[in-house]
C-alpha positions as CSV (number, residue, x, y, z in Angstrom):
1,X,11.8,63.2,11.5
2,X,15.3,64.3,12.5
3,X,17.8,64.2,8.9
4,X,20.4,61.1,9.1
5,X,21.3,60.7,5.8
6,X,23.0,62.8,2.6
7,X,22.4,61.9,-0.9
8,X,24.3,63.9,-3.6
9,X,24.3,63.9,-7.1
10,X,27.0,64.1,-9.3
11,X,27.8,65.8,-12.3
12,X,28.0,69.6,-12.6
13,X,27.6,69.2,-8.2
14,X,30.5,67.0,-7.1
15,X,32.3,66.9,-10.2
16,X,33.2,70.2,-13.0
17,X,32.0,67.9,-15.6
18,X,28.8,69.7,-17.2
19,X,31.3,71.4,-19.6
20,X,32.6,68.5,-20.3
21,X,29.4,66.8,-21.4
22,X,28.9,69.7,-23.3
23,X,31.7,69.7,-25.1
24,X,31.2,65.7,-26.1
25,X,27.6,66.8,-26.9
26,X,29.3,69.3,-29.5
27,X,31.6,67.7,-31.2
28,X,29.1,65.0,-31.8
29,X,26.3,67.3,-33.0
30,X,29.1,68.9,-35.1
31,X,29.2,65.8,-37.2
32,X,25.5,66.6,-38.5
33,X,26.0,70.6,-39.0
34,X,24.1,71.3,-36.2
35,X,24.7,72.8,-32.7
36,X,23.5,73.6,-29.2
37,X,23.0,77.0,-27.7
38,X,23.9,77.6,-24.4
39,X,20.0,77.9,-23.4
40,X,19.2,74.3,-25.6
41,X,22.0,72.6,-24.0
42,X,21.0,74.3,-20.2
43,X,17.4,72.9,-21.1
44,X,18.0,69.3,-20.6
45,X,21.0,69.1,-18.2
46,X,20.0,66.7,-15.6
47,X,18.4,64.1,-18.1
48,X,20.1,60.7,-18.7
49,X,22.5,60.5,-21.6
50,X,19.4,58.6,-23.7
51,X,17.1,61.0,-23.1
52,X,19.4,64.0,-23.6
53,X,19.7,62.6,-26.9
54,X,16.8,61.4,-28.0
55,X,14.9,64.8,-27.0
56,X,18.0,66.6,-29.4
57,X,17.5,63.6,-32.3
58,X,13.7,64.3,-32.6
59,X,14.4,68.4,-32.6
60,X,17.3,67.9,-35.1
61,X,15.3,65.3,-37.1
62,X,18.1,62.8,-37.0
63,X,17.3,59.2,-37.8
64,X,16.5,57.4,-34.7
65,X,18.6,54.2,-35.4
66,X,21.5,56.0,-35.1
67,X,20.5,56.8,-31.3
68,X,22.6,53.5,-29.2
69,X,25.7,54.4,-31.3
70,X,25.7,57.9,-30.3
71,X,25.0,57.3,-26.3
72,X,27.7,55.2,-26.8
73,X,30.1,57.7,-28.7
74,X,29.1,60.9,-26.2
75,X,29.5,58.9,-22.6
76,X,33.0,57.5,-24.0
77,X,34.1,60.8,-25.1
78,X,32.9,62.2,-21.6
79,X,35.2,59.6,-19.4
80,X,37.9,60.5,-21.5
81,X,37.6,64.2,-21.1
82,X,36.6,63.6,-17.0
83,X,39.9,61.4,-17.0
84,X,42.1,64.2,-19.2
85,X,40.5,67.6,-17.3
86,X,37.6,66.4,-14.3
87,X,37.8,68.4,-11.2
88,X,35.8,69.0,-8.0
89,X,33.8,71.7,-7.2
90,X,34.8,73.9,-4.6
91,X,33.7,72.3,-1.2
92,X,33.8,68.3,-2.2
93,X,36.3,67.6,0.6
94,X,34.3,70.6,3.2
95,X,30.9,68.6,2.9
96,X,32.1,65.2,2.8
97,X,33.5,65.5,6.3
98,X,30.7,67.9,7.8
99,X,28.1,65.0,7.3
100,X,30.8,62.1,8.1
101,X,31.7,64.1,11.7
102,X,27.5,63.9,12.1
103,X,27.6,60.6,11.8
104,X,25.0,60.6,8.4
105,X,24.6,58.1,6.0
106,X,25.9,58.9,2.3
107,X,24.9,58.1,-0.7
108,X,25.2,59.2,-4.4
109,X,22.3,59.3,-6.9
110,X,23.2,60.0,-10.7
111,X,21.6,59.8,-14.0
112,X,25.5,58.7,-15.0
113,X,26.3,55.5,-16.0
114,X,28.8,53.1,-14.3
115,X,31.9,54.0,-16.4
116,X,31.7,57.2,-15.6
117,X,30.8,57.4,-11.8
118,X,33.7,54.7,-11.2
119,X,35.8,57.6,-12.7
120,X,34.4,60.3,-10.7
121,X,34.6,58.2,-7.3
122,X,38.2,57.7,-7.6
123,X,38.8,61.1,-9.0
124,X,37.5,62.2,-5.9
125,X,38.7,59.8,-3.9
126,X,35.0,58.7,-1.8
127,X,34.6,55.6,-2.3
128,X,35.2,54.7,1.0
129,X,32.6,57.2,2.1
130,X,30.0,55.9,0.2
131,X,27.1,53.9,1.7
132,X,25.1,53.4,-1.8
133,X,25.3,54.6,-5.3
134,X,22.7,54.3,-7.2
135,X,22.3,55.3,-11.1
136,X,19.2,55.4,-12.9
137,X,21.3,54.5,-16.5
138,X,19.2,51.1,-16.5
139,X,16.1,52.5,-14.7
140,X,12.7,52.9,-17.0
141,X,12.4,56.6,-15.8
142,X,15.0,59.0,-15.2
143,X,14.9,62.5,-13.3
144,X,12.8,64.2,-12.9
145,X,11.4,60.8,-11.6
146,X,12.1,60.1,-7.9
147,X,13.3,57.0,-8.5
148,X,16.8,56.9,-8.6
149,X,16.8,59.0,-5.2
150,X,14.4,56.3,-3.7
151,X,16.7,53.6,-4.3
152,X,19.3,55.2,-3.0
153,X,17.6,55.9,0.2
154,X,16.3,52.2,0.4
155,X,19.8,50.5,-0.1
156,X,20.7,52.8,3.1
157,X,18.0,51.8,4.8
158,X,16.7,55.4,5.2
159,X,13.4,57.2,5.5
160,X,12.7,59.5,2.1
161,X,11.9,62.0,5.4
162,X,15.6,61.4,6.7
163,X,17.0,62.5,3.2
164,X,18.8,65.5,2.5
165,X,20.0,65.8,-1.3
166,X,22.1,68.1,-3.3
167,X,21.4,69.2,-6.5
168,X,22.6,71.6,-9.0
169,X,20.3,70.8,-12.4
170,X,16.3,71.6,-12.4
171,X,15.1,67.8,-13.2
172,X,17.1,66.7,-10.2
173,X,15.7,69.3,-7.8
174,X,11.9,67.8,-8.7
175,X,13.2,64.3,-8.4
176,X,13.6,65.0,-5.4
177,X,11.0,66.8,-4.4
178,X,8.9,64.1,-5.6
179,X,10.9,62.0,-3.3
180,X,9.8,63.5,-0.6
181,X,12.9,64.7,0.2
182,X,14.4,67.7,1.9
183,X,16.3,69.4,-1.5
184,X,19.7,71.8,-1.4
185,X,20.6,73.6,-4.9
186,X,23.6,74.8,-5.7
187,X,23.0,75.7,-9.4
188,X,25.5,77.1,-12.0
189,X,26.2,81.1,-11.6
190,X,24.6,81.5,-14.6
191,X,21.0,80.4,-13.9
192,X,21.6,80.9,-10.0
193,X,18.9,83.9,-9.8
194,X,16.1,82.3,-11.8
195,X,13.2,81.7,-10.0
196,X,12.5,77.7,-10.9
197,X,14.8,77.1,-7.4
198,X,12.1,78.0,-5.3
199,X,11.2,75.2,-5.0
200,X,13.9,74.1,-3.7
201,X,14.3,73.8,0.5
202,X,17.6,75.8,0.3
203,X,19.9,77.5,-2.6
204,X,23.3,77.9,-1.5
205,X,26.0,79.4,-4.1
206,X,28.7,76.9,-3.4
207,X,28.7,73.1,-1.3
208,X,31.6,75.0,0.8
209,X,28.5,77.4,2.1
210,X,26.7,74.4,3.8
211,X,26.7,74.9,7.8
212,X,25.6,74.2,11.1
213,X,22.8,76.3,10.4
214,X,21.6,74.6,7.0
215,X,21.1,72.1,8.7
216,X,19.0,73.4,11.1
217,X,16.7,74.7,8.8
218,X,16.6,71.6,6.9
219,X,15.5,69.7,10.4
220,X,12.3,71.5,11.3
């Protein structure tokens, strides 16, 4: 079945903001003496906000009740930093129009909540694009569970087989894979050679190396 439709997430693909959670993630871990390597943080990037922290409470042995304060303390300090220092990645604008001048559906599909993607949306300026957004903030399972990308697909009134979706984190790639959907990586520089992308359908370095022939090969 011949691809119609483009579904992207959104942080550390669209928008520079991993660091950013990161950085909220630190200062708040800070608080307790503890603090995130690079390879613990990388480890759950793609979860939901809740689950981030809930995975990092049980490992630091923090008392659980203190969990809804803290989601609350880290997704407010992340707007704030998106709204001080967010910026697209290179090739926002380039992909944006080469699936508009195809005449594809568009869609976005984040584990983000909805203060944040409002940010991000006018940040970059396509909310006009948009056909759907769809978070999976409220939904009983995050990625690496398809659903978020399902919904998305639904509320465009696509096929999961007409879906092509780009990714940069691991638990989004097997969302939506589980999907059914056709999957493009762009993951961060520093994890772009390990070998957990092979899953993916294609692994490009930036969104700006998206072409004619991607989508070829994405269409057999």
């Amino acid at each position: 079945m011949k691809p119609n439709t483009v579904i992207f997430d959104m942080d550390g693909l669209l928008i520079d903001s991993e660091p950013l959670w990161q950085q909220a993630a630190e200062e708040f871990f800070a608080g307790y003496g503890m603090k995130l390597s690079p390879q613990q943080y990388a480890k759950t990037t793609g979860l939901r906000t809740k689950e981030f922290l809930n995975f990092w409470f049980t490992y630091f042995k923090i008392p659980g009740e203190k969990l809804l304060d803290a989601e609350d303390m880290v997704v407010g300090r992340v707007v704030d930093l998106v709204k001080q220092k967010g910026k697209p990645l290179p090739g926002v604008t380039y992909i944006f129009d080469f699936f508009k001048e195809r005449g594809f559906n568009i869609g976005l599909a984040t584990s983000s909540g909805p203060a944040l993607i409002e940010v991000v949306i006018d940040l970059l300026n396509i909310r006009d694009d948009l056909g759907a957004v769809s978070s999976a903030n409220d939904l009983a399972f995050g990625k690496p569970h398809p659903e978020v990308y399902l919904n998305c697909a639904e509320e465009l009134a696509a096929s999961p087989w007409q879906c092509i979706c780009f990714e940069d984190s691991f638990n989004g790639m097997i969302a939506v894979k589980a999907a059914g959907m056709k999957c493009v990586v762009v993951p961060a520089p520093a994890v772009n050679q390990k070998t957990m992308w092979d899953a993916a359908d294609l692994k490009i370095p930036s969104l700006a190396c998206f072409d004619e022939s991607s989508l070829k090969i994405l269409s057999i």
